[in-house]
N, C-alpha and C positions, 0 to 999 in steps of 0.2 A: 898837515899831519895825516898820515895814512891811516885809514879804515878798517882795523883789525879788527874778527869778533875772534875771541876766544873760544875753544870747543870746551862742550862742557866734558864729565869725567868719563860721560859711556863712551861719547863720539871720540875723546883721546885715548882711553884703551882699546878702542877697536880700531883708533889706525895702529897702533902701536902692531896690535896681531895682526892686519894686516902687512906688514913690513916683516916681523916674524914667519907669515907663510912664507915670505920669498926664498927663506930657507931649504923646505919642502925639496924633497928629491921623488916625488908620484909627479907621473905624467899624466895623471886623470884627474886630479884638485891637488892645490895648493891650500893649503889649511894651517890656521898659527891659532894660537892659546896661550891668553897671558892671565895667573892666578892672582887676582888682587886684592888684598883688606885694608881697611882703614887707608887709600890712597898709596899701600904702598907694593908693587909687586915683587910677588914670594915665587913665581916661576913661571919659565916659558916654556911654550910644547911646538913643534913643526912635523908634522908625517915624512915618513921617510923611514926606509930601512933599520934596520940595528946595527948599534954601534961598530965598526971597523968589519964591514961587511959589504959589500957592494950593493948597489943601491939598482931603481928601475932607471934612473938616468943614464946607468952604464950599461944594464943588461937588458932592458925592455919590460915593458909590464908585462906579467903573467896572468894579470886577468883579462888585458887586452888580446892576448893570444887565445887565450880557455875564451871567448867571447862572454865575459859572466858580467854581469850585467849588476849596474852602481846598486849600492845596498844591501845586494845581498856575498852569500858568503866569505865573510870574512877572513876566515881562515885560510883563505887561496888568498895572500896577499903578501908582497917582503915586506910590506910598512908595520909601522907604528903609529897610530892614530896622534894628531896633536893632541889632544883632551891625554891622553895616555902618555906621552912625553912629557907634560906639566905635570901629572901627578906623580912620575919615576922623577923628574929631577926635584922636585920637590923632596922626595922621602930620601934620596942619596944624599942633602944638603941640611936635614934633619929639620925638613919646614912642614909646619902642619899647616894641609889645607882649610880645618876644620871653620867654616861663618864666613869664606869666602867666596867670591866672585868671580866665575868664569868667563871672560870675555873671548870669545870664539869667532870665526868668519863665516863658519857652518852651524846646522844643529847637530847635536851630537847621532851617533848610531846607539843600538840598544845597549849594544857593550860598553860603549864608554859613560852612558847615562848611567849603565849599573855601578861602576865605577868610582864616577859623581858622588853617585850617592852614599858608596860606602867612604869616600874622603869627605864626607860632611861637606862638601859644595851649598851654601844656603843661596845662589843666585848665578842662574847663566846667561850670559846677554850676546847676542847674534845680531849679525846681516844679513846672512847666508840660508839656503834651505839646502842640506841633504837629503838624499832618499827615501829614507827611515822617519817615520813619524812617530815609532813603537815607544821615543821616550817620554812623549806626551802623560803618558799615562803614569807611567813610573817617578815622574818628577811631580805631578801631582799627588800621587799616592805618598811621596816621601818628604813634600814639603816642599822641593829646587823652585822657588821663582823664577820663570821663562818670559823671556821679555826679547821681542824681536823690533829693530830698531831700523831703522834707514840706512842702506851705509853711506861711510863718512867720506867725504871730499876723498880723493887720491894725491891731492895735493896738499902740500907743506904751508902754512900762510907765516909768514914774520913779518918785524919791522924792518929788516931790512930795504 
């Protein structure tokens, strides 16, 4: 009989987001965000342009050309942060994120920590380090438990 261990539920939602980044149309991170409560997820997020608009995969990044440097300005960007995809398809699908579970492959940036925190996020759980540390603070002063965790295998395990 073969020797499976089971992962437990962080190290399965964060392959899950993991495999969600591969969506990602940024050529500077791949980033995925899956919204989860009670076991079950309420929605995914991947960076990448807006919707029916050409992406950095077809046109090149614009930050990588401005030379601007991870973290900061945001606004010089055609993405949409994953953290910020999860919580748009969430509200288009009429899912509240309210006492859920961010499981992300980065930390978040300040803006989407503000975000976070106004979709009632009670827990966000990472691999990854971003840039930005600035949500450090903000997710303490609002309550988000941060929890940064090992990442998880890249491979699939079955009984097969």
């Amino acid at each position: 009989m073969k020797d499976v261990r089971r992962p437990g539920l962080d190290e399965y939602f964060l392959k899950i987001a993991s495999v969600v980044a591969e969506r990602a149309t940024c050529r500077r991170h791949n980033v995925g965000a899956v919204a989860v409560r009670d076991k079950h997820i309420l929605s995914t997020g991947y960076n990448g342009a807006a919707a029916g608009v050409k992406d950095c995969l077809e046109l090149g990044c614009l930050r990588d050309e401005l030379k601007i440097e991870s973290g900061t300005r945001h606004e010089i960007c055609r993405g949409i942060h994953a953290e910020q995809n999860a919580i748009i398809q969430a509200s288009l699908h009429g899912v509240s994120l309210e006492g859920a579970t961010l499981y992300c492959t980065h930390t978040p940036c300040i803006l989407c920590a503000k975000m976070l925190a106004n979709a009632r996020i009670k827990r966000f759980v990472t691999f990854g380090k971003y840039a930005d540390d600035a949500f450090l603070e903000l997710f303490k002063e609002t309550g988000i438990k941060f929890e940064l965790k090992p990442r998880p295998a890249s491979h699939i395990t079955s009984l097969d």
